[in-house]
N, C-alpha and C positions, 0 to 999 in steps of 0.2 A: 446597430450597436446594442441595441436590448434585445436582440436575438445573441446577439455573443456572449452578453450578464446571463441570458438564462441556461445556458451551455455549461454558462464556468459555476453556475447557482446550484448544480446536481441537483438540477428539475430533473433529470434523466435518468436512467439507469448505470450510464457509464457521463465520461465526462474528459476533457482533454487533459487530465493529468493522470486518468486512472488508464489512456490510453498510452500516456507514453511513458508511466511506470510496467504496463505490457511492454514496450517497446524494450523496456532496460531487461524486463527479466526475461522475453523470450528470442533476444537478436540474434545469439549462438546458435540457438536449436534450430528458428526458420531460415528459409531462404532468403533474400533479396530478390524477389522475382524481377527478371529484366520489361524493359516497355519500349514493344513494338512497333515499329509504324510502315506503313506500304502506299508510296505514290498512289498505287494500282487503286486502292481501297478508296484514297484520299478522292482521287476523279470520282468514283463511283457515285460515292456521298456527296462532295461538294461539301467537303469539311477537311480540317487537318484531323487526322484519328491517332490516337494514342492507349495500344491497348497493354494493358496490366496484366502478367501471365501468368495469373495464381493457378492455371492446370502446370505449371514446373514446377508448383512448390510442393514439399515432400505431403507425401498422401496422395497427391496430384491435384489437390483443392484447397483453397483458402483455408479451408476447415481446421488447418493444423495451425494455423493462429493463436484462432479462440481455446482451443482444447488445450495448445500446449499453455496457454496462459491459466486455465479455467484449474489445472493438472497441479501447476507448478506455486499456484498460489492458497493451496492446499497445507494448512502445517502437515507436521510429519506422525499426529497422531490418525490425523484423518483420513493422512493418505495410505497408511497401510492396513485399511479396511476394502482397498481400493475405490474403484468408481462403476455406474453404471450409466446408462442410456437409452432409448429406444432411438434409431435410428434404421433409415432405407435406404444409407449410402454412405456419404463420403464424408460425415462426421462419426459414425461410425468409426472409420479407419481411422481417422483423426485423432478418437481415442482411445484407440488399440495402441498408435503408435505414439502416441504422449506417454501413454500408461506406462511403458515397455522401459521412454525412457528413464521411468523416475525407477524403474522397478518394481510396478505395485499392479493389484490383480484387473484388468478389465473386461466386464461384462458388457455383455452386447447385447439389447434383445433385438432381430430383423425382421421387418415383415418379409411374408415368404415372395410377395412377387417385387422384391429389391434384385436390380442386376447381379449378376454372378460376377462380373468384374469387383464389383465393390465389395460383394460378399468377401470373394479372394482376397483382401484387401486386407481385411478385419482379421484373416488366420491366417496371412503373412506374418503381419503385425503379432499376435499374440495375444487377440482377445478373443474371448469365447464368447461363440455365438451361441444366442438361446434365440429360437422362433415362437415369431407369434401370427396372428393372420393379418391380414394388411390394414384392417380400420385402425383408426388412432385409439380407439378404447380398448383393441386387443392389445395392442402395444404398452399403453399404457400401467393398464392393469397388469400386465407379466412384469414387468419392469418393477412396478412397486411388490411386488411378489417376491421376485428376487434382491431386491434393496431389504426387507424385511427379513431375510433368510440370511444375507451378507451381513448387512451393517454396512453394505458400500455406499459410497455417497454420489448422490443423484448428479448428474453435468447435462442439463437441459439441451439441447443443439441449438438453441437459440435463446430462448426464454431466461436470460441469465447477462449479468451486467458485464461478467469475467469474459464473457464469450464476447457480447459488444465492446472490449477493451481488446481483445485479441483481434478483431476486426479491423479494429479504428486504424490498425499498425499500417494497410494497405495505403491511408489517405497518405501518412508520415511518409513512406517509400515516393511516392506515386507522387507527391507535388514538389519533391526535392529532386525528381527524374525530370518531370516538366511541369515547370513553374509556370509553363503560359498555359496551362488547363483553364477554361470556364464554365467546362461543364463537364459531370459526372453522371454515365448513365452504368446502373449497378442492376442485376439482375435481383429481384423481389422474391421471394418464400413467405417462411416465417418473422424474416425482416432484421436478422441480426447484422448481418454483412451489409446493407444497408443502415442501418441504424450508426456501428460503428463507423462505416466512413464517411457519413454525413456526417454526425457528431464533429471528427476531424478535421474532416475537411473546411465545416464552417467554422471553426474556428479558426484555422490556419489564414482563410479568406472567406470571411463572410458573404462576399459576393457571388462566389459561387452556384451556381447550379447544380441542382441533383434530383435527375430523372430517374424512374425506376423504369423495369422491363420485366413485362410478364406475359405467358402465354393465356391466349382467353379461354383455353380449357380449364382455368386455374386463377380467373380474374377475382379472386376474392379481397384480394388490396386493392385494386381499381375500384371493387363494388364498396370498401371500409372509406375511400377517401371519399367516395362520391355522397356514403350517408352520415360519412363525422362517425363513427363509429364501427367495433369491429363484425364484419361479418366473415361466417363462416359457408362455406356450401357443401348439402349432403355428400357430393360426391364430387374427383375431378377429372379432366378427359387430357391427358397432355404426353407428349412425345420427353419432357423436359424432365424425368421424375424426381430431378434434387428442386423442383421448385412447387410442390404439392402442401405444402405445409401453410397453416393460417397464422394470422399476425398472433402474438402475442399482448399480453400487457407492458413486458419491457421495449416491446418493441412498437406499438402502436403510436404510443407516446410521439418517439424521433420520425415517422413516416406522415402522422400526422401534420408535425409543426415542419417539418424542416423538408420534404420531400417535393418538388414542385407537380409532379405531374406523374401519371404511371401512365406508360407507351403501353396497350396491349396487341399481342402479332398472332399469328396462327402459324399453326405447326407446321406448314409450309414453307414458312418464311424463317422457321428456324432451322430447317432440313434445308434452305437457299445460302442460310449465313456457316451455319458449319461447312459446307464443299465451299464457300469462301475462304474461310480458316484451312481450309485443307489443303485449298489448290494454290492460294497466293502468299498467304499467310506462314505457308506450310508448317502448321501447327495444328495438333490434333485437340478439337476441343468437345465437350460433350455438349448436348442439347442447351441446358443450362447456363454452359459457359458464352456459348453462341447467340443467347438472347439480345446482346446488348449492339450487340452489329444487326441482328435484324430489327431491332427499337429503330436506330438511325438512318438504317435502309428503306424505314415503311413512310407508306403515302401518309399515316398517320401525322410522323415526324416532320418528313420532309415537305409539306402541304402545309404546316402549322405557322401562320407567320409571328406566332410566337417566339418560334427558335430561330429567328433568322439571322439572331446575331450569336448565338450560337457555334463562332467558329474555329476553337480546338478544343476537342470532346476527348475526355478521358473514359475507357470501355473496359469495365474489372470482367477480365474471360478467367469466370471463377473457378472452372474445374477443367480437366480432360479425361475425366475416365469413361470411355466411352463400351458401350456391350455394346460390340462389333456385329453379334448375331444381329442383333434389332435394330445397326444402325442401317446393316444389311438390308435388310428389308423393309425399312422406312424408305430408302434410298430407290429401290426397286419397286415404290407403289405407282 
């Protein structure tokens, strides 16, 4: 119960009203993504599985959530300075195509070794891309380069409450789809898409479970829970690239208190769980999206007599945009 007071106390960055004022403003615009499930899968595991299919929702990633919330909750002198971002993927698009729909200018800045699917994505959409080179400091710094030059206004890809309010919207879908959920396992980044449906989720049912899933070429939220604090690593090694980014402040906060455990897997085991999505599921998901099927497939997990009671697992399969080239030949190593 004093974890529900401190949810509803906007100890957080976002909060269960500011999620489901997202909800009212952006229901038209997203999808209702449908949820999954597969005998085939359920054997495997030794769980009932319930997967959440934000790769169908428009952009092909959750991303369009947060954006279209972060977009639309912009007055209207703000919004026609437009918006910017630094982005390697699929928030990116996200707010290319929020931007498009309010009809206001968006800037991109990409690092250069971001997939060309995603890239495509962002000049479907209608936002201009500007490059930078792929550390966070280049990114960065062209970003405020360009916000200085525009007057557009900055939309964080995570680091931002609008964006964990645009997130939160999944828990809302997602426990009115299957109410017998008790456990949430969400793929970890920078911690917004977890943050918000943590947030949601425990307040809908506090009892809840919420595991994270991360690859350990990119364990820096495994390594922030294990030291109470957030750590960053100079560099990261992963097949997954929408999940390369560090916690934040808005985000460390909800990952901190409310997140039970982060499952770390190898790239192996996520190139094992996408031909899963692919061949049973028959649904195409990106690195990314596939973490959260191989969290529940690893000795990790399933060895942990912690989760043993553990049995019907909700699995957010965040994204689908997959570069065919490199799935190619991850596939063939």
């Amino acid at each position: 119960m004093e974890e529900e007071n401190q949810i509803r106390k906007g100890k957080y960055a976002a909060d269960i009203s500011s999620i489901k004022e997202a909800h009212t403003r952006i229901k038209s615009m997203v999808l209702k993504t449908p949820v999954l499930s597969s005998s085939s899968l359920n054997a495997i595991s030794g769980r009932e599985l319930y997967f959440k299919c934000e790769c169908f929702q428009k952009g092909g990633a959750f991303k369009f959530r947060g954006a279209c919330n972060a977009v639309f909750s912009l007055d209207d002198e703000d919004a026609s300075k437009g918006v910017i971002t630094h982005s390697s993927g699929n928030h990116a698009a996200a707010l290319a195509l929020a931007a498009n729909l309010r009809g206001i200018p968006a800037y991109i800045v990409i690092p250069k070794n971001a997939p060309t699917c995603k890239v495509e994505n962002v000049k479907r959409y209608g936002g201009q891309v500007i490059w930078s080179e792929a550390s966070m400091r280049s990114r960065e710094e062209i970003a405020n380069k360009v916000r200085q030059e525009t007057g557009a206004i900055l939309i964080h890809p995570y680091n931002d409450g609008r964006i964990l309010s645009g997130q939160g919207t999944i828990s809302l879908e997602l426990l009115e789809q299957a109410p017998q959920i008790d456990t949430l396992v969400v793929p970890i980044s920078g911690g917004g898409l977890i943050s918000g449906v943590a947030l949601a989720a425990k307040s809908i049912n506090p009892a809840i479970r919420i595991l994270a899933a991360e690859p350990k070429g990119a364990d820096d939220a495994a390594q922030s829970k294990a030291a109470g604090r957030i750590i960053t690593l100079p560099e990261t090694n992963t097949i997954a690239d929408g999940l390369r980014a560090f916690l934040g402040d808005s985000t460390w906060p909800v990952v901190r208190d409310l997140v039970e455990d982060i499952i770390t897997v190898e790239d192996s085991e996520i190139i094992k769980a996408m031909k899963l999505c692919f061949e049973i599921l028959k649904v195409v998901v990106e690195p990314s999206g596939a973490i959260g099927l191989a969290a529940v497939l690893s000795d990790t997990f399933q060895k942990n007599p912690a989760w043993n009671d553990c049995k019907h697992i909700g699995i957010v399969v965040s994204g689908g945009n997959v570069d065919l080239g490199m799935l190619w030949d991850s596939l063939n190593k």
